[in-house]
Residue, then its C-alpha position, 0 to 999 in steps of 0.5 A: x747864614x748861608x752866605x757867612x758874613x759876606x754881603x749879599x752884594x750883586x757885585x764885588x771886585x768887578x764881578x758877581x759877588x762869590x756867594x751868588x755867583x757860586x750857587x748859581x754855577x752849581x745850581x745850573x752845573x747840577x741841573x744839566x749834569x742830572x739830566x745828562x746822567x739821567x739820560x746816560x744812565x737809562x741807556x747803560x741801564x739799556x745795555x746792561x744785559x749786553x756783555x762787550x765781546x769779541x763777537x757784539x759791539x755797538x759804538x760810534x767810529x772816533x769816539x772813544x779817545x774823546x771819551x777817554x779825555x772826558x774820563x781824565x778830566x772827570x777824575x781830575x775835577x773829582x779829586x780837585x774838589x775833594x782836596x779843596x773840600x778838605x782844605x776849607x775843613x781843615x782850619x778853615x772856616x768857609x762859609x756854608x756855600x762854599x762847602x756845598x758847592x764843593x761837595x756838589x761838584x765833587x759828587x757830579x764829576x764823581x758820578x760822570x767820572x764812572x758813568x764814562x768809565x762804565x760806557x768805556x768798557x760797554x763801547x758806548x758813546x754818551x753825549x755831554x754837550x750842554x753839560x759841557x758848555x754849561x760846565x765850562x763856562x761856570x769854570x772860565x768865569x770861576x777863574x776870571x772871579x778868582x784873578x779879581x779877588x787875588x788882584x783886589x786882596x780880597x778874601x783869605x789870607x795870600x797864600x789861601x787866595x793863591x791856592x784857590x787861584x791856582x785850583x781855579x785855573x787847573x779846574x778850567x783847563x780840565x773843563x775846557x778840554x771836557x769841552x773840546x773833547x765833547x766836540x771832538x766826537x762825530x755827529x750823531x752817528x750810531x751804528x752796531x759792528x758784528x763781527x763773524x768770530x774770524x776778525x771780519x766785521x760788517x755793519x747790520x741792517x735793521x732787518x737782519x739784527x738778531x744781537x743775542x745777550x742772555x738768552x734774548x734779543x736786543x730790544x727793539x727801541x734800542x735797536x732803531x735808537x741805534x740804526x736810524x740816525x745816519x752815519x758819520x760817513x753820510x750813509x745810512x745803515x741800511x744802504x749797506x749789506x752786509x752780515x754777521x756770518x758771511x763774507x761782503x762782496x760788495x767791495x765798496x761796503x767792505x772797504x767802508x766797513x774795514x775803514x770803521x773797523x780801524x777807526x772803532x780800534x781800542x788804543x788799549x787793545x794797541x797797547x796791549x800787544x806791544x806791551x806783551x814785549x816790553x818786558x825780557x823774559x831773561x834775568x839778565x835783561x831783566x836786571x838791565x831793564x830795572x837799571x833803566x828804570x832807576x836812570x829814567x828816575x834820576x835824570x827826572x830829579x836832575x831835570x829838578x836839581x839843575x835848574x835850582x842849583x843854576x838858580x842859586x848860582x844866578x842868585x850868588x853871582x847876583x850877590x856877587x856883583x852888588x858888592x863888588x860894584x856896590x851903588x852910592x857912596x858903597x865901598x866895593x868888597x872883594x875880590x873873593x877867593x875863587x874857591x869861595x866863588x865856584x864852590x859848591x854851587x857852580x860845582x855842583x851845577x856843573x856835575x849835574x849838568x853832566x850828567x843830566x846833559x842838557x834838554x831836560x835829560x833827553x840829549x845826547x851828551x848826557x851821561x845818564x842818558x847814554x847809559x841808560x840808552x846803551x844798557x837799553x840796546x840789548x833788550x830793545x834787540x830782544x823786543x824786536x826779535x820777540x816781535x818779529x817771530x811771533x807776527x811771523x809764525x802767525x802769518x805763517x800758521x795762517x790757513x791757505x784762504x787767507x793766503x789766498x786772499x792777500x797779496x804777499x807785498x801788501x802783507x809784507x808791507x804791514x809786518x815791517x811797519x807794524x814790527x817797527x810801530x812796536x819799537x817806536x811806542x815802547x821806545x816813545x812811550x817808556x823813554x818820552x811821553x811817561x817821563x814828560x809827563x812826569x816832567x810837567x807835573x813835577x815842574x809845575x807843581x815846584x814852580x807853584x809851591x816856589x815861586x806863586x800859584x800864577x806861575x801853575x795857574x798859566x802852566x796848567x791853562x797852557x797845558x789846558x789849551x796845548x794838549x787838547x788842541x795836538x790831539x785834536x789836530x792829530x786825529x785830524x791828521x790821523x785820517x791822511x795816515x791812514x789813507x797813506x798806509x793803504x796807499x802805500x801797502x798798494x804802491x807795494x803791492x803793485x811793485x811787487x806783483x810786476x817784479x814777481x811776474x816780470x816774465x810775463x810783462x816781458x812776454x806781453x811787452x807790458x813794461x810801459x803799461x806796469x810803469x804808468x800803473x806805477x806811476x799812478x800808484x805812486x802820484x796818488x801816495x804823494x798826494x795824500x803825503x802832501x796833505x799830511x806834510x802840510x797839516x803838518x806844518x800847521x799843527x806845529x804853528x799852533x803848537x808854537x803860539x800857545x807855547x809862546x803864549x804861556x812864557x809870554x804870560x811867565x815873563x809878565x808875573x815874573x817881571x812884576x815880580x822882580x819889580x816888586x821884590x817879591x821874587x828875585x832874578x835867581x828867581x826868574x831864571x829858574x822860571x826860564x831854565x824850568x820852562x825851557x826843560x818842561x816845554x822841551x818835552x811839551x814842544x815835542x808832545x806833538x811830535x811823540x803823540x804823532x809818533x804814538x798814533x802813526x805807530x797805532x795806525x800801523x800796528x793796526x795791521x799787525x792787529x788784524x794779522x794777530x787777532x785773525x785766526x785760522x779757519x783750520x786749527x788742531x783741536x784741543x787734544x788733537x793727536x799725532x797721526x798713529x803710525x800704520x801697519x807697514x806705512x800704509x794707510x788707507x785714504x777714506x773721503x766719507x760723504x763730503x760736502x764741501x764749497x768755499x766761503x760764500x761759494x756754490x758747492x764744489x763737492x757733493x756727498x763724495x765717499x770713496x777710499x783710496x786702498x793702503x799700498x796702492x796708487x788711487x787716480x783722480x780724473x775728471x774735467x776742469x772744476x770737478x772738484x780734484x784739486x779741492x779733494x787734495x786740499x781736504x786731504x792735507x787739512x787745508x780746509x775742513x769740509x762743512x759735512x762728511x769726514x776724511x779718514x786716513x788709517x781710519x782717523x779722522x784728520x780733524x782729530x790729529x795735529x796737522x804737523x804729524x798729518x803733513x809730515x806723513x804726506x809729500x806733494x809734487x804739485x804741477x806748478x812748482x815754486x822753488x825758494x830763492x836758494x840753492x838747488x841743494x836747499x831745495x831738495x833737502x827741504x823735504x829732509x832738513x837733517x839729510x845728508x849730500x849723499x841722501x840728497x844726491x840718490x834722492x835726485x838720480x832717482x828724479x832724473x836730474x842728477x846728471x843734469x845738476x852736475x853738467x850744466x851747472x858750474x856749481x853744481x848742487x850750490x846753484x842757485x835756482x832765483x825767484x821762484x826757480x825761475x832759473x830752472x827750466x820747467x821740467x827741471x823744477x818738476x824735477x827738483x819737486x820729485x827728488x824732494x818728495x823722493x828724499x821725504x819718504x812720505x806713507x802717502x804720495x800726492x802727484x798732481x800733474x806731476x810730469x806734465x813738464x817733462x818729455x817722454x824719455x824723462x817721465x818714463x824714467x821717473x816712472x820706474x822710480x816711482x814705481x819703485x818708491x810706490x810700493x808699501x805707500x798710498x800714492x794720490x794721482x791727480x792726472x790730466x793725460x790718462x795714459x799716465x794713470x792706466x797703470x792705478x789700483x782705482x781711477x776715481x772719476x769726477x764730474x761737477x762735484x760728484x763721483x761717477x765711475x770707480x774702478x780700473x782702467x780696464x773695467x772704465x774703458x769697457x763700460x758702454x757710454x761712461x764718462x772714463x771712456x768717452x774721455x779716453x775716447x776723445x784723447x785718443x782722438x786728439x792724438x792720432x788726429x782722427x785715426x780709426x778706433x782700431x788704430x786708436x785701440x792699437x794705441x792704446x795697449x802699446x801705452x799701457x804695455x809702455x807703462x807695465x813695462x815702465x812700472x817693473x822696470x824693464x827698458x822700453x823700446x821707442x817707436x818713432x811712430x806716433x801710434x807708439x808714443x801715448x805720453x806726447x799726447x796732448x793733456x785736456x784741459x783741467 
């Protein structure tokens, strides 16, 4: 019979009769699970030419960690089933429903368990609502069924109906948390993220979709499925614009986008990268950490063993005091040896106290955990040193457009936490959450099998209820950290853009307007911290009531237990000390798992550092640049074509080369496109046609540590390290000696004025930024640096524009000298320095308009060169004849022949007789 010998009764015990009530809930639990596959499976079958990768994702933002639930509960239900099915198999003899039931719901959890896991690697978000709510309620009324029959002695033999109890109500919380986590997922809400290969992403708009997999497109059912419903934000997909290869400059629609790109963050991804520091590379790190992991294992049989050998010290002083304080007409016995009294079991629960320390192993005064702790200090060290490098050489290999783009105290702000957030997960995950885990499971299943399935029972329904509800509550949470993470890089970066620039607050008399910017800064921090403070407070509160519940519930069936013999005050106390220690960590869940997500949240800024690439990286097979003939290499720019990211074209098909040995001069007028040449040059940026060329290799082709190391750069705002003088010079020549230093500085004219002015001399330190130094004085510091490179090719950008006359043509000598047998790049703005140049490149808009020397661009009748020549003498002699201007003129370049060969020049206190005062025009 399909119903064995069990009448078909509706109702048993108070509640439906197990035959009926069994194969209505797998019929009705199979019904919806066979449509919500279907329904899953026909749209993973949709997605399945679609490889996830880096550049294609589709997925809803907060959707995955409920997924992620879902996948543990599905497996937990899976293999609950199973071990019942092989229970009722193995001399068992239940009737058929029973095994047919259970080989249904082993099959559908089974199923579900692989269809999440399978949309878990797509990024795809199913939907398991009625599923859910079906599932869930079959579960609860499963388990309410299961107390009837165990309060009413029906059924099986006591401990059979104690495992299906317990199997009942482990089964309903794995149910009930597939619910909650079924409502923890945002509204309908599908949108595809596109990511443009350099860590960007932007939300696609129906019309511009052109997602490839295979060879084709994405269908187009598929792609108004996932474009039509509205987003969880409330925006539609086609309210925002944006594109897979180019950068948004609508800051409201990039702000929203890189909000759901944190949001669609993987945590595996998170973990990933801390864990690439976890374990030392050295083996004597390696054999500490090994020691660790054998001390974490046996402060986790200690957790076991001092409860039990407490228990059994309760139990013989129980035993203890019936006979010494017997009742009636007893007797009393004793008194007892205090040997016999402390040995073995208070003894040993003292040793064991020791070295467990209390607290479930986690304090402080265990000796197991100290050790284990100090053993752990040197590899932590490394961890972090490990950290710190690798996010600091990356942000410092990164190109000079994305540091363009950031600002340096955001940037900061997001190393420091994001170093730290690696040591909090490693620290919290390796030393709380995994041996809490372990904790939980070995308590609950030792209280189960020791004293009764009810105790399991109320620890897997605590459980149930405790974790889903903190994972709920904290990703709750988790938007007001990350507000407050954005907050607090502004808050910084406001600091530390009005620190840096404090001269030019004070030049403005803007200290009150920087200090109400601040203030705002710092009230909208505040604010967003209180709502984190206060939900806070409110998760901890929930926390504490379900805690409360479930050793309320302990209490009762250990209370009822005492009363009816069945368990004894030894009995009672182990459930008390094994609760406290496996809700210390519980209590604390919240605490980790908070710990856990604050950490991901700032390693999210860590993530988008290391998983950014530069624009301009070496090739792979890139070689060093080849040393040429006598150190002198020709400078090619061949058909440039060049604009920045989302810009108008800066340069337009510009080809000139700069001769080998000799000193090529770029002029021209603001926005020409000067300053974008010397940035192809040192491979700041690679132009999107055309090619530079030095010594006849293409740089794109060489590494860029040998291409820099063969140019020098005085640029025209100059940025010193917070250092001393002498730091700053030798950073051109790490290896230099005093004397090389100091040559190098005679030779940029500030030898003497080291020594004079400054009381330390050489070990003066220059502040932030050089701003101890006058202007001319750190022109002067970036000279004798250049100078002590000894560079093949010299770049000069405005070099002496901060120096007086006297100084820059002293400096001129020396860099005639050290001119010659290199190729020297002048960007000039005042063209009486550049008179003296083997070619002028003249720019205009982009484009190349006049090469040649100085004295063949003056003579061309209306070129660009001499009408700029023209206006500047001009502006000098304050509107003297063109004779007198002429006159001018060849008392300049006679100043710089003579200046270039090293004879002295005579000043003249004439106006006409000093051409390098003469006022720059604007770059």
């Amino acid at each position: 019979m399909w119903c064995g010998k069990d009448p078909f009764s509706l109702v048993v015990a108070g509640t439906l009769n197990p035959c009926l009530f069994s194969t209505l809930a797998s019929f009705g639990v199979l019904l919806t699970a066979a449509a919500a596959s279907h329904k899953s499976i026909s749209f993973l079958r949709t997605l399945a030419p679609f490889t996830r990768s880096r550049s294609y994702l589709w997925s809803i933002p907060g959707s995955r960690t409920p997924q992620i639930v879902q996948a543990v509960s599905a497996v937990l239900l899976a293999i609950l089933h199973f071990f019942v099915l092989i229970f009722f198999t193995n001399g068992v003899h239940p009737e058929p429903y029973l095994i047919t039931s259970e080989v249904v719901l082993f099959l559908i959890w089974a199923t579900l368990a692989s269809l999440l896991i399978l949309a878990l690697r797509k990024d795809a978000c199913l939907r398991y609502k009625t599923f859910a709510y079906t599932a869930a309620g079959a579960y609860i009324f499963s388990a309410y069924s299961e107390i009837q029959f165990y309060l009413h002695g029906l059924g099986q033999s006591p401990f059979q109906r104690e495992v299906r109890l317990g199997g009942s109500l482990l089964a309903c919380g794995a149910a009930v948390a597939f619910l909650l986590a079924e409502l923890q997922k945002p509204p309908q809400s599908a949108f595809i993220q596109a990511e443009d290969g350099q860590g960007n992403y932007s939300l696609v708009p129906s019309s511009t979709l052109k997602f490839r997999a295979a060879g084709s497109l994405i269908p187009s059912a598929l792609r108004e499925a996932l474009l039509s419903a509205h987003y969880a934000d409330g925006t539609n997909g086609n309210d925002v614009e944006a594109g897979g290869d180019s950068n948004n400059n609508n800051t409201s629609a990039a702000a929203a986008a890189n909000k759901r790109k944190q949001r669609n963050r993987s945590w595996v991804s998170l973990v990933g990268i801390a864990a690439r520091y976890m374990w030392p590379t050295e083996i004597t790190l390696q054999l500490r950490a090994a020691v660790c992991v054998v001390l974490i294992v046996a402060l986790r049989l200690l957790n076991i063993a001092v409860p039990v050998t407490y228990k059994k010290v309760i139990d013989e002083f129980s035993n203890l005091t019936s006979l010494t304080h017997p009742q009636g007409d007893e007797q009393p016995a004793g008194p007892f040896p205090f040997s016999t009294t402390f040995y073995p079991w208070v003894f040993t629960w003292l040793v064991l106290y020791f070295l467990q320390g209390g607290g479930g192993g986690g304090g402080a005064v265990g000796l197991l955990s100290n050790i284990r702790s100090y053993l752990w200090i040197p590899i932590g060290q490394a961890s972090f040193r490990r950290a710190s490098l690798d996010i600091f050489t990356h942000v410092l290999a990164m190109d000079h457009h994305f540091h363009l783009h950031r600002k340096t105290g955001e940037l900061l702000r997001i190393m420091d936490r994001g170093t730290a957030s690696i040591q909090t997960l490693l620290g919290t995950v390796l030393f709380q959450i995994g041996p809490a885990i372990f904790d939980i499971a070995a308590a609950a299943a030792f209280l189960a099998v020791r004293l009764k399935a009810w105790i399991a029972g109320i620890v897997f329904t605590t459980l149930g209820m405790y974790i889903p509800m903190t994972i709920a509550l904290t990703e709750w949470r988790g938007a007001f950290r990350r507000d407050l993470n954005q907050l607090d890089n502004a808050r910084g970066a406001r600091a530390t853009d009005a620190l840096l620039n404090y001269e030019t607050v004070k030049l403005f008399g803007n200290e009150n307007l920087e200090e109400r910017q601040y203030a705002a800064a710092i009230d909208a921090y505040q604010k967003v911290d209180f709502k984190l403070s206060a939900s806070m407070n409110a998760l901890n509160v929930a926390q504490s009531a379900v805690i409360f519940t479930g050793m309320a519930a302990g209490m009762v069936v250990c209370t009822l237990g005492v009363a009816d013999g069945s368990l004894t005050v030894g009995d009672a106390v182990l459930f008390v000390t094994l609760m406290q220690q496996l809700y210390a960590p519980l209590n604390f869940f919240g605490t980790y798992y908070r710990m856990i997500q604050a950490a991901m949240l700032d390693m999210e800024g860590v993530f988008d550092l290391l998983s950014t690439k530069p624009t301009v990286q070496d090739l792979i097979g890139a070689v060093p640049l080849e040393n040429a003939e006598n150190n002198e290499y020709e400078v090619e720019f061949k058909d440039i074509q060049f604009k920045y990211a989302d810009g108008a074209p800066v340069l337009r098909g510009v080809s000139f080369k700069a001769p080998p040995g000799g000193t090529t001069a770029l002029v021209g007028a603001t926005g020409s496109g000067k300053s974008s040449l010397l940035r192809l040059l040192l491979r700041f940026y690679d132009p999107q046609e055309g090619c530079v060329l030095i010594g006849g290799q293409d740089i794109r082709n060489v590494t860029q540590a040998s291409l820099r190391s063969a140019i020098a750069v005085v640029p025209q705002d100059t940025v010193l390290f917070n250092d001393t003088i002498k730091y700053n010079i030798r950073y051109g020549k790490s290896d230099a000696t005093d004397e090389e230093v100091h040559a190098a500085a005679e030779g940029a004219c500030i030898h003497e004025t080291i020594m004079d002015r400054f009381p330390l001399g050489y070990d003066t330190l220059v502040g932030e930024r050089g701003l101890r130094l006058s202007g001319g004085e750190k022109q002067r510091v970036a000279f004798a640096r250049a100078i002590l490179k000894n560079p093949a090719i010299l770049v000069l950008d405005e070099a002496t524009s901060a120096l007086d006359s006297i100084t820059e043509r002293r400096i001129q000598t020396t860099l005639a000298e050290t001119r010659r047998g290199r190729t020297v790049v002048v960007v000039a703005h005042r063209l009486s320095t550049i008179m003296d140049a083997d070619r002028i490149i003249v720019m205009e808009r982009g484009e190349v308009k006049e090469i040649g020397t100085h004295s063949e661009l003056i003579e061309r009748e209306g070129g660009v060169y001499a009408a700029m020549w023209a206006r500047q003498a001009e502006s000098h002699t304050g509107g003297q004849s063109t004779s007198q201007s002429r006159a001018a003129s060849s008392v300049a370049l006679a100043g710089m022949v003579a200046a270039s060969t090293g004879n002295e020049v005579v000043e003249e206190e004439s106006a006409a007789a000093t051409p390098h005062s003469d006022p720059p025009v604007n770059s």
